[in-house]
ROMAR-360188 format. One record per residue (C-alpha): x, y, z; residue in one letter. Coordinates in nm, 3 decimals. Layout:
BEGIN
c1=X; c2=Y; c3=Z; marvex=A
...
# end
This chain:
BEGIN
c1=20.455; c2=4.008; c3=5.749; marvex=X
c1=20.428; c2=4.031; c3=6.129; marvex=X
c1=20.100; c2=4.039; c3=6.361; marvex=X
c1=20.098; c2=4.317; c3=6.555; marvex=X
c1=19.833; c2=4.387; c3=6.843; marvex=X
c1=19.613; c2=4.718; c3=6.818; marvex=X
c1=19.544; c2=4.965; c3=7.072; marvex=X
c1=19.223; c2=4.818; c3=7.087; marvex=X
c1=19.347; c2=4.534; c3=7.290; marvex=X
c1=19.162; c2=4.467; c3=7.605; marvex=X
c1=19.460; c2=4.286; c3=7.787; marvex=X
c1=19.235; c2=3.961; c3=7.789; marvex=X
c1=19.553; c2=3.731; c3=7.732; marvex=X
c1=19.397; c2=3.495; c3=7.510; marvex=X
c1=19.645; c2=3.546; c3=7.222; marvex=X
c1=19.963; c2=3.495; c3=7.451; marvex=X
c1=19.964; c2=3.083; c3=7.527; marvex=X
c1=19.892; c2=3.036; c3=7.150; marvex=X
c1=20.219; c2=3.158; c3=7.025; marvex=X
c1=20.446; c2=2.905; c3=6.940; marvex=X
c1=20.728; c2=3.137; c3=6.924; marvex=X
c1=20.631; c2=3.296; c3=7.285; marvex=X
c1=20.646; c2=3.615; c3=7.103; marvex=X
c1=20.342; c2=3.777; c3=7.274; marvex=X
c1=20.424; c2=3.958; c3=7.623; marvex=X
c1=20.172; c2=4.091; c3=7.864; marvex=X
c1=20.239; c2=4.514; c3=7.793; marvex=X
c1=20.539; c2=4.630; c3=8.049; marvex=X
c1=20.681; c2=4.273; c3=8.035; marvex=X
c1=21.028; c2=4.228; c3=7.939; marvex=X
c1=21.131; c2=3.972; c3=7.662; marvex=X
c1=21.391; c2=3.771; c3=7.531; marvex=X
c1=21.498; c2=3.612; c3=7.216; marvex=X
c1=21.525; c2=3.259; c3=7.435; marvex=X
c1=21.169; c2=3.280; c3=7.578; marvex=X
c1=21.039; c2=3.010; c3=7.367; marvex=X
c1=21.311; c2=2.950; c3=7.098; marvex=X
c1=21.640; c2=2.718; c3=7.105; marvex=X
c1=21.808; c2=3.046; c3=7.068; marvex=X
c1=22.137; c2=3.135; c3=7.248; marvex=X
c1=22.465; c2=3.337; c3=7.293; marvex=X
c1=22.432; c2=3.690; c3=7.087; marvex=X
c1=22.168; c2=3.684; c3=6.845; marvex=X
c1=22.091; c2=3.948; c3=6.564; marvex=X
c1=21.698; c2=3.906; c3=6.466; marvex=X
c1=21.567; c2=3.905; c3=6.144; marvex=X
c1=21.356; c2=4.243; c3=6.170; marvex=X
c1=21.703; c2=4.437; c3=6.300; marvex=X
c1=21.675; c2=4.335; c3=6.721; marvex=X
c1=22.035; c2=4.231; c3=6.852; marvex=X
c1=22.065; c2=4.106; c3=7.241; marvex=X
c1=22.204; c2=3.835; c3=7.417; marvex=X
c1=21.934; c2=3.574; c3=7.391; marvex=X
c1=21.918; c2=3.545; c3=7.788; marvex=X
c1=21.912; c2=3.920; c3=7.817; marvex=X
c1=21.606; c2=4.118; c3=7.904; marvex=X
c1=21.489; c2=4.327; c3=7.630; marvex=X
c1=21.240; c2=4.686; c3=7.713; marvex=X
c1=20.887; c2=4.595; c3=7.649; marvex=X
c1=20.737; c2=4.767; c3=7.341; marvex=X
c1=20.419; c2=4.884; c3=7.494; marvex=X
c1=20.357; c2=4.950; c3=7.855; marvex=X
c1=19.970; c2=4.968; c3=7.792; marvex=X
c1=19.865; c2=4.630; c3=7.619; marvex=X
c1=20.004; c2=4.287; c3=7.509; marvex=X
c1=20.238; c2=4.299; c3=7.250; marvex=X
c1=20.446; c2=4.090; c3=6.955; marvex=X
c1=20.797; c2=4.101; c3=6.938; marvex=X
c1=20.837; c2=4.092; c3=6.540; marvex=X
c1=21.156; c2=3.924; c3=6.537; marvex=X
c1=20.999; c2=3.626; c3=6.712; marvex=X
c1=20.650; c2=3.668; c3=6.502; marvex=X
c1=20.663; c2=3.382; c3=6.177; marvex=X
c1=20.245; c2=3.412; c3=6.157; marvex=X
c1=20.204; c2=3.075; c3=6.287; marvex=X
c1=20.365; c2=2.948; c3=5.974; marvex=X
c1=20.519; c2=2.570; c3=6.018; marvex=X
c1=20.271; c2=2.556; c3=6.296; marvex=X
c1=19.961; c2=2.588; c3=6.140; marvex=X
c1=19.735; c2=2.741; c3=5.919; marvex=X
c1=19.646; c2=3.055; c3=6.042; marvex=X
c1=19.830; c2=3.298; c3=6.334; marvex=X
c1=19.667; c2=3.185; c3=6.593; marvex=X
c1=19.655; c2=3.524; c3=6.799; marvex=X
c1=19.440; c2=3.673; c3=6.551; marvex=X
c1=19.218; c2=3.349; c3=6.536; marvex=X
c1=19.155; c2=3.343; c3=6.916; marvex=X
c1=19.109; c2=3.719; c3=6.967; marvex=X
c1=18.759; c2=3.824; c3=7.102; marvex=X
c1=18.827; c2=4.195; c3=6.967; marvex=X
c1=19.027; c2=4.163; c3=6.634; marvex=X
c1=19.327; c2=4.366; c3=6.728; marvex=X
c1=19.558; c2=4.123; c3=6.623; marvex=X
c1=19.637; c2=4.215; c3=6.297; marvex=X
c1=19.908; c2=4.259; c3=5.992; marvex=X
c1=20.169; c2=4.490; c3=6.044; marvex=X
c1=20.195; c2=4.675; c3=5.761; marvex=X
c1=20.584; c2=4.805; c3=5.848; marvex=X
c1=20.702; c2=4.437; c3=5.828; marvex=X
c1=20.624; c2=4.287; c3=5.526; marvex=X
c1=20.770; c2=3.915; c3=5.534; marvex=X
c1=20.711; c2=3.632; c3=5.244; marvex=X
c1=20.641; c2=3.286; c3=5.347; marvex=X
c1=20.994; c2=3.187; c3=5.263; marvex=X
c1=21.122; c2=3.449; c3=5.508; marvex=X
c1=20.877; c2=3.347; c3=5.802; marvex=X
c1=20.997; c2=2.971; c3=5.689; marvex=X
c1=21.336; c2=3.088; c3=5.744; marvex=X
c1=21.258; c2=3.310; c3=6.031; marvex=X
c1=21.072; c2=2.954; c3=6.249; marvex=X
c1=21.398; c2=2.763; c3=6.103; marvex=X
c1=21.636; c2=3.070; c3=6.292; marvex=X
c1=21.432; c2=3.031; c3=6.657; marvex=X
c1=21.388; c2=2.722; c3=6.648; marvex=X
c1=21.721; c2=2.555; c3=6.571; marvex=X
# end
């Protein structure tokens, strides 16, 4: 599954620089499939997200940092643990329970960003 971030996020930024997918955005940031990824050209994301990997995509919250779930693979084939929720002075990085992913599928999804 995905890590999403809770409405309980103070917007301290701790989470963001520990993605290795740059899938965390400050809240009313734009984001891209390339930020982060050796993605390029039109891509179609795992979780249903289609852009040009270049092109700027609408934030998904306005209020608080957020994670794109197409570029979200829990940390896995990075480390142990996501590291958002391990850093997190509040807990509000948590499962998503509307994106339910096995490890094979968050291998596959790391394998599809990062070619």
């Amino acid at each position: 599954m995905a890590i999403m971030i809770t409405d309980e996020c103070i917007n301290c930024g701790a989470c963001e620089p520990e993605c290795p997918n740059n899938a965390i955005y400050e809240g009313g940031m734009e984001w891209r499939f390339a930020d982060g990824t050796g993605l390029t050209g039109h891509v179609a994301g795992k979780n249903g997200a289609e852009a040009e990997a270049d092109a700027e995509n609408e934030p998904n919250s306005m209020d608080v940092y957020y994670i794109v779930t197409d570029k979200c693979t829990e940390c896995v084939g990075f480390h142990d643990e996501p590291q958002c929720a391990a850093v997190c002075p509040v807990d509000c990085c948590i499962d998503d329970p509307d994106f339910r992913e096995s490890r094979e599928d968050l291998v596959g999804k790391k394998e599809f960003l990062h070619l």
